[in-house]
MARKOL-417373 format. One record per atom (N, C-alpha, C, O): residue in one letter; x, y, z. Coordinates in steps of 0.05 Angstrom, whole numbers, plus 32768, in hexadecimal, padded with zeros to 4 digits. Layout:
! MARKOL-417373
AXYZ/...
! end
This chain:
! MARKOL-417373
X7E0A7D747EC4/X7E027D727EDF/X7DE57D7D7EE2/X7DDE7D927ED8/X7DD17D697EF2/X7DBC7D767EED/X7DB77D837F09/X7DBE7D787F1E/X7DA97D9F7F09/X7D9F7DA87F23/X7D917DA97F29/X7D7F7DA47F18/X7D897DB07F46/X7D6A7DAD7F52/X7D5F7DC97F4F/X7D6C7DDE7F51/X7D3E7DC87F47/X7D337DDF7F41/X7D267DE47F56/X7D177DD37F60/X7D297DFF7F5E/X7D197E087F79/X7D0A7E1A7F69/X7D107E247F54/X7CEC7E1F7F7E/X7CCC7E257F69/X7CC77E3E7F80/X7CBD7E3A7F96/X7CCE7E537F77/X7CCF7E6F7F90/X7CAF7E6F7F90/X7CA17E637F7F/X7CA27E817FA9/X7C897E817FAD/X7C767E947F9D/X7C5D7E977F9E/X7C8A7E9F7F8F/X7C817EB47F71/X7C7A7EA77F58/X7C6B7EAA7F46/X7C8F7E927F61/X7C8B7E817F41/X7C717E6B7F4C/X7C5B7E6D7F41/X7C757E5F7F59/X7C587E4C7F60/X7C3E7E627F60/X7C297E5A7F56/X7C3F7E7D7F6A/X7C277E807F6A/X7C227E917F45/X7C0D7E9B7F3D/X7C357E917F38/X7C317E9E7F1E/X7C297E887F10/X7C147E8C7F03/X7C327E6E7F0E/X7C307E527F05/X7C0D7E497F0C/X7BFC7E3D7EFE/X7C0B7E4F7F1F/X7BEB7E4B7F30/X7BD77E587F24/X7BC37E4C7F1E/X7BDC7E737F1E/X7BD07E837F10/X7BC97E807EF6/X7BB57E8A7EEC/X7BDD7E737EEA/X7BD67E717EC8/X7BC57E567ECA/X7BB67E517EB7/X7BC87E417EE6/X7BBE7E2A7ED6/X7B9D7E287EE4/X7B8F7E147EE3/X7B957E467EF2/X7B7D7E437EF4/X7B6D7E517EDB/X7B567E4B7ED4/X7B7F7E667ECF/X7B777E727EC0/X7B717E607EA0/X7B607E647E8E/X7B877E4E7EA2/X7B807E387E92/X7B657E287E98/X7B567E227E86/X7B607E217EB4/X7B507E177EB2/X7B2C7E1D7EAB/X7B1A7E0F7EA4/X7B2E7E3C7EB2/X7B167E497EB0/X7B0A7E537E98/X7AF27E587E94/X7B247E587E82/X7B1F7E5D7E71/X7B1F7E537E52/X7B127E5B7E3F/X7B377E3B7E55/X7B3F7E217E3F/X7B327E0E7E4E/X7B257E107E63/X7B387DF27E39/X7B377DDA7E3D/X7B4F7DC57E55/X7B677DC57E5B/X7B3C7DB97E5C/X7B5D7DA47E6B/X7B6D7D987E5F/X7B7F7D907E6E/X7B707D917E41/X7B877D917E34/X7B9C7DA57E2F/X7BB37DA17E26/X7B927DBB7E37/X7BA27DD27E30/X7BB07DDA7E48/X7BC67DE57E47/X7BA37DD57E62/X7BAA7DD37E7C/X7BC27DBF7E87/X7BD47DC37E97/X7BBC7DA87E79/X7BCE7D8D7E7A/X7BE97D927E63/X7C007D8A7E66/X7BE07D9F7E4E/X7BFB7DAC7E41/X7C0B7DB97E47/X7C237DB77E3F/X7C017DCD7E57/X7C0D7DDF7E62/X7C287DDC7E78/X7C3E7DE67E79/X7C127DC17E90/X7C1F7DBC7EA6/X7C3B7DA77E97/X7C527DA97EA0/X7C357D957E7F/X7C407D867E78/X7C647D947E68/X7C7B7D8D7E66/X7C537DAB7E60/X7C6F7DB97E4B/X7C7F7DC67E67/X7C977DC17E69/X7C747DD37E79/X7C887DE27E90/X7C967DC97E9A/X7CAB7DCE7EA6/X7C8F7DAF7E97/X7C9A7D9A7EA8/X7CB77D917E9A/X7CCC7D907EA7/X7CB57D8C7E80/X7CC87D8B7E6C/X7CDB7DA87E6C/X7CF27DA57E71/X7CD67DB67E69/X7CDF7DD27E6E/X7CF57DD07E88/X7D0E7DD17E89/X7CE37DCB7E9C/X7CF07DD27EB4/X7D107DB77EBB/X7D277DBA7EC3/X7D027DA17EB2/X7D147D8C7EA9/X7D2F7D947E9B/X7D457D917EA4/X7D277DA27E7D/X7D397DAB7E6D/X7D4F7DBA7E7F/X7D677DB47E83/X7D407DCE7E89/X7D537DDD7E9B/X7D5D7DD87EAE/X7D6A7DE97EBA/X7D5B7DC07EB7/X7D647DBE7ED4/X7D7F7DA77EBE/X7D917D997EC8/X7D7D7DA87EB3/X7D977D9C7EA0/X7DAA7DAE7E96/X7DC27DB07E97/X7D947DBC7E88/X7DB07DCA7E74/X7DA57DE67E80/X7D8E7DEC7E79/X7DB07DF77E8F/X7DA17E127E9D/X7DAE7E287E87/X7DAF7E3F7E90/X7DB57E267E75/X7DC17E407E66/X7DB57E407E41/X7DB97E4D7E2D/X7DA67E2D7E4A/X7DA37E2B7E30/X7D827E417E20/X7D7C7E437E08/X7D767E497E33/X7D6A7E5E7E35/X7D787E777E35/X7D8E7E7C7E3F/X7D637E8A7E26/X7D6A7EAB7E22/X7D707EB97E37/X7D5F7EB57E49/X7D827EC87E3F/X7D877ED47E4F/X7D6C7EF17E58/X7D677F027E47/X7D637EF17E6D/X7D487F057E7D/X7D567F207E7F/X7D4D7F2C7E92/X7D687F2D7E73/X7D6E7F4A7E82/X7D8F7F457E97/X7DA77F477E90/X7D857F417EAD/X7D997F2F7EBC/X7DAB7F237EB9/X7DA17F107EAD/X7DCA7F1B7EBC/X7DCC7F087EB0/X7DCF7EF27EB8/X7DDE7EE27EAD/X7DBF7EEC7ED2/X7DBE7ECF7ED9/X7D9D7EC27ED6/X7D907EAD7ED9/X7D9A7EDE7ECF/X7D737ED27ECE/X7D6C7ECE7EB2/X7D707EDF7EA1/X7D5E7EAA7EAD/X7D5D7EB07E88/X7D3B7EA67E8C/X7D2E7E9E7EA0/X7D337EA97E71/X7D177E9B7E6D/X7D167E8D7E5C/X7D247E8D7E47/X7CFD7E777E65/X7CF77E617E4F/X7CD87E6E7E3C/X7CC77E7E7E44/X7CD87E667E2D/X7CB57E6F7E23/X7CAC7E547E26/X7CB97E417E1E/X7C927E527E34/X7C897E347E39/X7C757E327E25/X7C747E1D7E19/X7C5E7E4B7E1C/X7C4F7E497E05/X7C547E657DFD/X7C647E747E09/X7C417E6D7DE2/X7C437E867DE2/X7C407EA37DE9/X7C447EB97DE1/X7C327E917E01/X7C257EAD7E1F/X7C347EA87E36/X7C2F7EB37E4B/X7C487E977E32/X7C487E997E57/X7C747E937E4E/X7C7E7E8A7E39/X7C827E9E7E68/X7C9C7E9C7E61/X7C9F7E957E7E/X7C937EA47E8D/X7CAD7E817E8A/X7CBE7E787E9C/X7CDD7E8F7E9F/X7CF27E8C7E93/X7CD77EA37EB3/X7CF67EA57EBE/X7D057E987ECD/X7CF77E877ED8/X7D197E967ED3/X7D267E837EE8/X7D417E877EED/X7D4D7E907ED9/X7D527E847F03/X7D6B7E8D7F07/X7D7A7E797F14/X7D787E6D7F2A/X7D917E797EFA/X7DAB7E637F05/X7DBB7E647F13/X7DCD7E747F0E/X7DBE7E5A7F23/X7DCF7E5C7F41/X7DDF7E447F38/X7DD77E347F26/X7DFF7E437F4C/X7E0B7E2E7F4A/X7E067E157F50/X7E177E047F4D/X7DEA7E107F5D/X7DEC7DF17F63/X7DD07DED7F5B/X7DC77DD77F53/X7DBD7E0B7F5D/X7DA07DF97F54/X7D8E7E177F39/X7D9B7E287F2D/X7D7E7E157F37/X7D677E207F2B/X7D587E277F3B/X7D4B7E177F49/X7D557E4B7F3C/X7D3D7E527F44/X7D307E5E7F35/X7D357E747F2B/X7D0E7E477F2E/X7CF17E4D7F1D/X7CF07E6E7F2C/X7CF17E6E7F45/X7CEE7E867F21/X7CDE7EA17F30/X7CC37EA67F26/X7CAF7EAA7F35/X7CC37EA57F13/X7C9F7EB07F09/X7C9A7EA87EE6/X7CA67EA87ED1/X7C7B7EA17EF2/X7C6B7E9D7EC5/X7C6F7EB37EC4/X7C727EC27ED8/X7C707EBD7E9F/X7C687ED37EA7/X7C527ED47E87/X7C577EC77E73/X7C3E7EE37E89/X7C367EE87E74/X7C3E7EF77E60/X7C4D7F097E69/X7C3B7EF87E40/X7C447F037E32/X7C417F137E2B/X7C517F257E24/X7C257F117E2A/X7C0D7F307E20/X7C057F467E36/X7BF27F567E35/X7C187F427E4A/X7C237F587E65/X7C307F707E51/X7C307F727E38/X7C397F7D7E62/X7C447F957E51/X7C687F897E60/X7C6D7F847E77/X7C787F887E48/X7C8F7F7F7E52/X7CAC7F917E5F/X7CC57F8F7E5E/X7C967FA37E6B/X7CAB7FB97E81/X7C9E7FBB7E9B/X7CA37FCE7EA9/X7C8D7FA57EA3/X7C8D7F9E7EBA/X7C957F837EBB/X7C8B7F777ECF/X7CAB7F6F7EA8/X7CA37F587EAA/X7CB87F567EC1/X7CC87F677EB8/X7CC37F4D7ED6/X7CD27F427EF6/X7CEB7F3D7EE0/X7CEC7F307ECB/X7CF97F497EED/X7D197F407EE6/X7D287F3C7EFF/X7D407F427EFD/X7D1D7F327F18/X7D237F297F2B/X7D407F217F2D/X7D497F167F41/
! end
C-alpha cells in the first residue's frame, strides 16, 4: 500500500537550505542530483516505509540521501511525515529525533 507523504515546514525549510547551499557552492548537476535522489527516496518510502534504519524513536527512521545529508521521517498509519535534512558533519547529539 502506498502512502501519502506529508513535507512538515521543518523539512521544506531544511530541504531549501541544502539546495541553496548546493547552489552557491557546487555545480547544477549536483543540485539536480540531489533534488533527483530525495525524489526516488521519498518514492521508495512512501512504498515500503520500514525499510529504512530506525532514528532513536521508534517510529522515526532515516534515509541517507548522499553522504552529507540524511532524510528523517515518521510513519504514521495512513501517510509519511518528511521532518527534517539533516547534515552529517553536524555534531550528531543535536541531530531532531522529533
Amino acid at each position: 500500500m502506498v502512502k501519502e507523504i506529508i513535507w512538515t515546514p521543518e523539512a521544506e525549510r531544511s530541504f531549501e537550505q541544502i539546495l541553496s547551499y548546493l547552489q552557491k557552492f557546487w555545480t547544477n548537476r549536483e543540485l539536480i542530483n540531489f533534488i533527483r535522489k530525495t525524489e526516488e527516496i521519498t518514492t521508495h518510502i512512501s512504498r515500503h516505509p520500514l525499510a529504512y534504519r530506525k532514528a532513536g524513536k521508534e517510529d522515526v527512521r532515516e534515509a541517507i540521501i548522499t553522504k552529507h545529508n540524511i532524510l528523517l521521517y515518521r510513519v504514521a498509519e495512513k501517510r509519511i511525515y518528511i521532518l527534517y535534512f539533516w547534515d552529517t558533519r553536524k555534531n550528531p547529539k543535536r541531530k531532531p529525533q522529533q
